[in-house]
N, C-alpha and C positions, 0 to 999 in steps of 0.2 A: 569685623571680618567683611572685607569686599571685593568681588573678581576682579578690579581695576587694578589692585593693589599690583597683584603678578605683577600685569604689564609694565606698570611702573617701575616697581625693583629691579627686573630686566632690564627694562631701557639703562635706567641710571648706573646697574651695574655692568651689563654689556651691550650699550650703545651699539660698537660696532661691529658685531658678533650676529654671524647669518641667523635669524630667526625663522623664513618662512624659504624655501625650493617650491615652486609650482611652474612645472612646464621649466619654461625659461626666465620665469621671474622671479626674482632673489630678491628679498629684501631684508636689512638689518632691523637689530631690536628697535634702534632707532628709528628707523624710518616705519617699522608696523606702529610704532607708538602713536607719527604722526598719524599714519593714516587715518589708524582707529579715532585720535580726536577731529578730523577734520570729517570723516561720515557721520564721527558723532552729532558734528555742527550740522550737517545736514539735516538730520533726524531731525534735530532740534528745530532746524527752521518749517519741516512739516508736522511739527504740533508735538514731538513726540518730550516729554519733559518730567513726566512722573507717572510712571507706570502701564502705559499704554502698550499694547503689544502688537510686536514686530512681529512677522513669520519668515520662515524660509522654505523653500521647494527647489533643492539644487544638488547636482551632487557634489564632492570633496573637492575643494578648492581653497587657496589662501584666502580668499574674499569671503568664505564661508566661515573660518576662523576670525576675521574682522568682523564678521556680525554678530559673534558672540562674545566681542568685547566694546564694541562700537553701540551695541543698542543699551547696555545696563549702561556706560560710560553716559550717556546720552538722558539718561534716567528711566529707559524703557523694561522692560519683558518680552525675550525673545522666546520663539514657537516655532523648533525646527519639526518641519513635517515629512513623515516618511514618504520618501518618494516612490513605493511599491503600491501606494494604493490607488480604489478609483477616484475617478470625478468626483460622484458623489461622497468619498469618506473625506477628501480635500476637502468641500466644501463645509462639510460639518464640524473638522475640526478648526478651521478657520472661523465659523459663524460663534461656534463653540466659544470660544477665547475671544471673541470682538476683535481680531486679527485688524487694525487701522493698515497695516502695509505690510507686501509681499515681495520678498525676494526671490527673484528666478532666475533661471539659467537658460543655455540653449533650448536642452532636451522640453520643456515642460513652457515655453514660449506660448507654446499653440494651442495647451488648454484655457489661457486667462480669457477669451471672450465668452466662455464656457460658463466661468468661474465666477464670472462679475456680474454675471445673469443671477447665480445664486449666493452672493456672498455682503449682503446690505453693510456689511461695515467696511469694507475695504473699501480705500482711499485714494491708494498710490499702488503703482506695481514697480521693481525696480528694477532693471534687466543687469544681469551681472558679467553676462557672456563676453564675447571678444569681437561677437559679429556685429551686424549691424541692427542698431535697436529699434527693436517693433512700434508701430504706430502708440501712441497712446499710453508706451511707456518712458518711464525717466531711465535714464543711462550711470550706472555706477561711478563712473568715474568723471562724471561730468558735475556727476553731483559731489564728490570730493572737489575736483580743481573751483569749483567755484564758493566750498564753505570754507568758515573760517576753523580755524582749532578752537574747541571749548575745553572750558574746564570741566573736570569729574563732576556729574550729578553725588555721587560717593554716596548714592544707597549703598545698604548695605544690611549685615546682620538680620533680622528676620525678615526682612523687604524680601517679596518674590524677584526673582532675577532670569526665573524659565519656568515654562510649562511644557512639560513635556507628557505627549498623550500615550495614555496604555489602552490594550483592548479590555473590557470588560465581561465577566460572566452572563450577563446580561445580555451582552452582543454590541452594548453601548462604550465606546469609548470614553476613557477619565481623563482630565487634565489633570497630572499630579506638578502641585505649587512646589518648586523645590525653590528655598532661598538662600539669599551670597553665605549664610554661615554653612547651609548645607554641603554646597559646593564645593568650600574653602576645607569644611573638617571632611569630606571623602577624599579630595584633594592631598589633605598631609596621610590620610589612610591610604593613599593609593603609589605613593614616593617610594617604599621599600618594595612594593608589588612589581611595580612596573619596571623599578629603576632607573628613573629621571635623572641624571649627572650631565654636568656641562656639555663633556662630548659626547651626551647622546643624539643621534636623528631618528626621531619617531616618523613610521608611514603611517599616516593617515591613509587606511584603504578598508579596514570597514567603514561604515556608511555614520556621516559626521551627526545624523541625525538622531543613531542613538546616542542613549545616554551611558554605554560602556564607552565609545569613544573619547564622553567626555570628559573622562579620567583622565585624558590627556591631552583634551582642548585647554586642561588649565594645569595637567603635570609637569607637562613638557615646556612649558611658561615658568611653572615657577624654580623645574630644572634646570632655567636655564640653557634649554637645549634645541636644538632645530626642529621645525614641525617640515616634513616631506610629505608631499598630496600625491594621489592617484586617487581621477575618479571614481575605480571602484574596483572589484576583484576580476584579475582573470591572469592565470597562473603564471606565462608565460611575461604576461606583461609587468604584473609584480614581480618575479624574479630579476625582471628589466632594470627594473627604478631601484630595486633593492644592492643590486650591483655598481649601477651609476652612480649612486647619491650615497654610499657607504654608510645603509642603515643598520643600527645598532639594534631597535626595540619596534615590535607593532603588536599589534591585538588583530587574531583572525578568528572564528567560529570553527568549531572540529573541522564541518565540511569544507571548507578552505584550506585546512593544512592536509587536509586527505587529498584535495585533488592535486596540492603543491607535491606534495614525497613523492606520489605516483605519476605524473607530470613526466612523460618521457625524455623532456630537454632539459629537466632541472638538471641532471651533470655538465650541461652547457655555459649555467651562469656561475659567479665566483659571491657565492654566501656567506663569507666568512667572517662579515663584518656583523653580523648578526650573535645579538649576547642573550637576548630571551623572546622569550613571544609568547605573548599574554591569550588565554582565549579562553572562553565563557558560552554561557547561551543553552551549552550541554556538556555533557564531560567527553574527554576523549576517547575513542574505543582502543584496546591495548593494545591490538593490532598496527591501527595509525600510530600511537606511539612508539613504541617497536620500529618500525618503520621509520618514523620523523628522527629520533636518537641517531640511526645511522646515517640519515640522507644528510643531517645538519650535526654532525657530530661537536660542533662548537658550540650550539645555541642551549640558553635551557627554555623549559619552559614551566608554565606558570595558568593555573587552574583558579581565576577569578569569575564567585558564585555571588550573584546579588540579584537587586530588582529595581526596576525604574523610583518605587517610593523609596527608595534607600541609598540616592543618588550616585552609584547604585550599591557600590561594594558593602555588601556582608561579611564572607569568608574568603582567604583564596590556600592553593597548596604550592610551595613554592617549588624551583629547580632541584632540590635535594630531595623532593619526594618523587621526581620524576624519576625514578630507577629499576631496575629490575632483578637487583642484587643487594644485598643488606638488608638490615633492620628496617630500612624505610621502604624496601620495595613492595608496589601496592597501595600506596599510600595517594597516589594520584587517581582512585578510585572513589575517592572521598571528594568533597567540595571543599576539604581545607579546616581548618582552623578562624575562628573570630579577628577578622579585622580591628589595629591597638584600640580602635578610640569604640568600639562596638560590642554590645553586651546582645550574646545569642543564648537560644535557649529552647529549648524543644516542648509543647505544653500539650495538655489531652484536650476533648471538649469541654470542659470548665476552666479552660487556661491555669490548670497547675501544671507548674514543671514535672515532667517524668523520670522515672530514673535512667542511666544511663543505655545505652543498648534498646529502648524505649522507643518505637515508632510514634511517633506525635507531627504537630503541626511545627515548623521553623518560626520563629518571632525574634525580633529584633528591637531596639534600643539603641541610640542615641543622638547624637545631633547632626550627622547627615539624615535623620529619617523627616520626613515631607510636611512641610507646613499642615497638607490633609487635598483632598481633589477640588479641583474648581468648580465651586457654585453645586456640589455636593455633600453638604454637610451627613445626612445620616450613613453615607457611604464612610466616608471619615469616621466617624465616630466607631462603628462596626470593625474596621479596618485596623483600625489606632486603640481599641479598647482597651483598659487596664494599663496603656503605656506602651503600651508596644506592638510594633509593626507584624501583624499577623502577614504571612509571606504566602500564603496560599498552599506554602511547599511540604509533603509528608515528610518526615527522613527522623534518624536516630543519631545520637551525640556519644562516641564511644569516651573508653574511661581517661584517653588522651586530649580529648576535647576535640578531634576532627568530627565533622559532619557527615552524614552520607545520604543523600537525599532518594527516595526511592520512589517517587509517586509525586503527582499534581494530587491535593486537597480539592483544588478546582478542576474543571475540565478541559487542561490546557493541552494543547500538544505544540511541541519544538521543531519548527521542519526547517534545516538547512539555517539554523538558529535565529528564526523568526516566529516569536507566538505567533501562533493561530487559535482562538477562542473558542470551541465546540459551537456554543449557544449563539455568536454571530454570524457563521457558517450554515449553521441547521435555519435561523430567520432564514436565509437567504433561499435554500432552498424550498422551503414552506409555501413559497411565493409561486412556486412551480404547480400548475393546476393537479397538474398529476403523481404529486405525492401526499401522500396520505396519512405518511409519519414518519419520522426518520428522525437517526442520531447519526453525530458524528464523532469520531473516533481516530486514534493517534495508532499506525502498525507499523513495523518492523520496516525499515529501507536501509539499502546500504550504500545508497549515496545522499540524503537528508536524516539517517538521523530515524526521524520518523517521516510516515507519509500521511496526509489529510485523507478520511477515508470516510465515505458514506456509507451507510445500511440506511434501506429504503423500502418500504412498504407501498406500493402504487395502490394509488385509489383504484376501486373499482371499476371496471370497464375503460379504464388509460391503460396507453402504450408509454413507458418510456424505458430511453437507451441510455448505456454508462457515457459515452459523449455526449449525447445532446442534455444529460441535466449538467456537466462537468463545463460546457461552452456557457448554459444558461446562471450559470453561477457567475461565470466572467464579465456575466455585463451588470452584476452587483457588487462585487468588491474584489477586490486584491488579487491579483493573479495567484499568487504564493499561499493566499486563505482556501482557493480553488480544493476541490477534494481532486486527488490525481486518480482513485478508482472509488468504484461504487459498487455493492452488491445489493439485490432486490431478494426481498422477502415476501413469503404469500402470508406469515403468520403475524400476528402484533407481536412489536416489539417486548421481553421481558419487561415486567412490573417491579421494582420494590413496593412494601406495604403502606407506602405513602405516597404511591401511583408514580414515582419516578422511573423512567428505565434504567434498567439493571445496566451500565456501560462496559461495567466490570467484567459482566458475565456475556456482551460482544466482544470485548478485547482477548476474550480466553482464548480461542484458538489462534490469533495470530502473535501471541505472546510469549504462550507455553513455551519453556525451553528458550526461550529468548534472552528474560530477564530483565525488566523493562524499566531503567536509569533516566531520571532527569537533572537536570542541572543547573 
């Protein structure tokens, strides 16, 4: 099994059959095939030939699907990096991975002198934009007209093919090794999910970096079907391209199709080319669906649960359970059912299975699950124990075999369906002289989902304001990891008897009567 293969069966089956819509550039299976071996050649001619890794920092673009066929093609390891974070979490997961070359875009141009100050492995920068290339960088496409086409490196099978980073309980970021078998078997798991058929056109408009997207950086390839780019979300403009380029399938996050339904000008565009729309990250609130059913009364939709070491699909629940009447209605409250090629299983803290109705840990099985983390073995071992993929996730396995996930195991919160990690949030603000102690915490919002939320205990004799630690955090990581409110305490934080604080027992009041669903 190896990601090239796609490419190739498409080409050879439909050569000349639109592959790629970006902006105004169209190009056939054919012609993506070339492309990808002639950047391949370039790769090649800058050192890159057995497993060295490539990064990217850009947003959705056809040229951003060439680089994740272009670099395994090439013989490398590609490291698409979130574009939401800071400088310094760039530069660590770049150092992280020995990142040899960087691919960038307009937006992200003007932090590489930044970058190269702290990033002792980078080599090369590649600029991929349309404007004019920055001093110091090599130019995309200059670098295709002057290589030659190579032939397949054709790793494959348990060869790493991406590293794709998570945030950690820790506060540390993991590279998790996913390789071309991984890929290849979530790939055939993910064909009846998504719906890949010749005439379908996928948006590409969540962000190409995760790896829910890449369900269909390599579905819609072996669908045989057109990939359609937009940079990135914003409601009016996706309903744009969705009407333009007569999309059939995309993957949004709940907060996305909540601000699409309610989108005063969605009766403006003509949606009707749209057959499902896949979304994850969290489940959707009934309301939104409710809502989404009538605004889109053609489309179904499709509740796909997974995690980056599981490249990523677990479970999903399909269009028939999105209903509101019959046997099945309700059933999109659940994360779904096991993915065909995927053995799930609910287990206590001594990893026995539970019985049904059983809140336990989610764990997982089979050969999308991740080589193990980069250059972390005891984290792997922990993680992978007994066989299988401990998911971090609480939930229960009714007598039908749907899932229903009810709790983080960890201390995750989902805001606007991007983890945010408690413990790399709390480092952050620790750093501030004038806290004393504090946790962070996931509350109720009704436009994320959840909101990033600090409880803060000030040191003695300091002053501090809910915006000035909320600003003081921004200039450490991630705008989106930012707490959006903060409440101060005179008293220490609750204890468990193994001196942990109680977060359970800060979540209580803003939870209560809530009901608090992750997904």
């Amino acid at each position: 099994m190896y990601i090239s293969q796609l490419l190739k069966r498409a080409a050879q089956t439909k050569r000349d059959a639109i592959a790629t819509i970006c902006n105004d550039r169209v190009h056939t299976y054919g012609q993506f095939q070339n492309r990808v071996q002639k950047f391949a050649g370039a790769l090649r001619k800058l050192d890159i030939t057995g497993g060295e890794r490539v990064a990217i920092l850009a947003h959705n673009s056809d040229r951003y699907l060439e680089f994740y066929y272009a670099v395994p093609w090439a013989g490398g390891v590609f490291v698409p990096v979130n574009t939401r974070l800071a400088v310094p979490e760039f530069a660590y997961w770049l150092n992280d991975s020995g990142s040899e070359i960087l691919l960038v875009d307009d937006a992200f141009t003007g932090i590489i002198p930044e970058l190269r100050k702290h990033v002792s492995s980078l080599r090369h920068v590649i600029y991929i934009g349309d404007g004019e290339t920055p001093e110091g960088m090599l130019n995309y496409e200059d670098q295709l007209s002057s290589a030659d086409p190579v032939d397949d490196a054709e790793r494959g099978g348990d060869d790493i093919a991406g590293l794709f980073y998570t945030g950690g309980t820790t506060g540390v970021s993991k590279g998790v090794m996913l390789s071309h078998k991984n890929f290849i078997v979530n790939t055939l798991n993910s064909m009846p999910v998504f719906g890949f058929v010749e005439t379908s056109r996928w948006l590409h408009v969540a962000p190409m970096f995760h790896i829910a997207d890449g369900c269909a950086v390599f579905g819609a390839t072996m669908g045989l079907s057109t990939h359609v780019f937009t940079p990135g979300f914003a409601p009016a403009a996706t309903m744009k391209v969705i009407e333009d380029h007569k999309v059939t399938l995309t993957l949004l996050v709940p907060t996305m199709v909540n601000m699409m339904v309610n989108d005063p000008t969605i009766g403006d565009y003509d949606l009707s080319s749209l057959v499902n729309i896949v979304y994850g990250a969290s489940p959707m609130p009934e309301s939104v669906i409710v809502k989404a059913l009538v605004a889109l009364p053609g489309c179904g939709f499709t509740h796909a649960y997974g995690q980056t070491e599981c490249a990523p699909l677990i479970t999903y629940t399909g269009p028939e359970y999105h209903v509101l009447e019959g046997p099945n209605a309700g059933r999109f409250k659940s994360a779904g059912r096991a993915a065909y090629a995927v053995d799930v299983r609910i287990c206590d803290e001594d990893d026995n299975e539970v019985e049904r109705g059983v809140v336990g840990e989610v764990c997982a099985r089979g050969d999308n699950v991740m080589l193990g983390y980069w250059n972390k073995p005891e984290q792997t071992a922990e993680a992978m124990r007994g066989g299988w993929m401990h998911t971090g996730d609480g939930g229960y396995m009714d007598e039908q075999g749907f899932v229903y996930i009810v709790d983080r195991v960890k201390d995750m919160i989902i805001s606007g369906g991007e983890n945010v990690y408690s413990a790399e949030v709390e480092n952050a603000l620790y750093q501030h002289e004038a806290v004393a102690e504090c946790a962070v915490i996931g509350i109720p919002s009704e436009k994320w989902g959840e909101q990033v939320h600090a409880v803060i205990r000030i040191a003695e004799g300091k002053l501090l304001a809910e915006n000035e630690i909320i600003e003081f955090s921004r200039t450490l990581i991630a705008g989106f990891k930012c707490p959006r409110s903060a409440a101060f305490v005179t008293e220490p934080l609750p204890l468990s008897g193994a001196g942990k604080i109680l977060k359970t027992e800060l979540r209580k009041p803003y939870w209560d009567g809530v009901g608090k669903s992750v997904g």
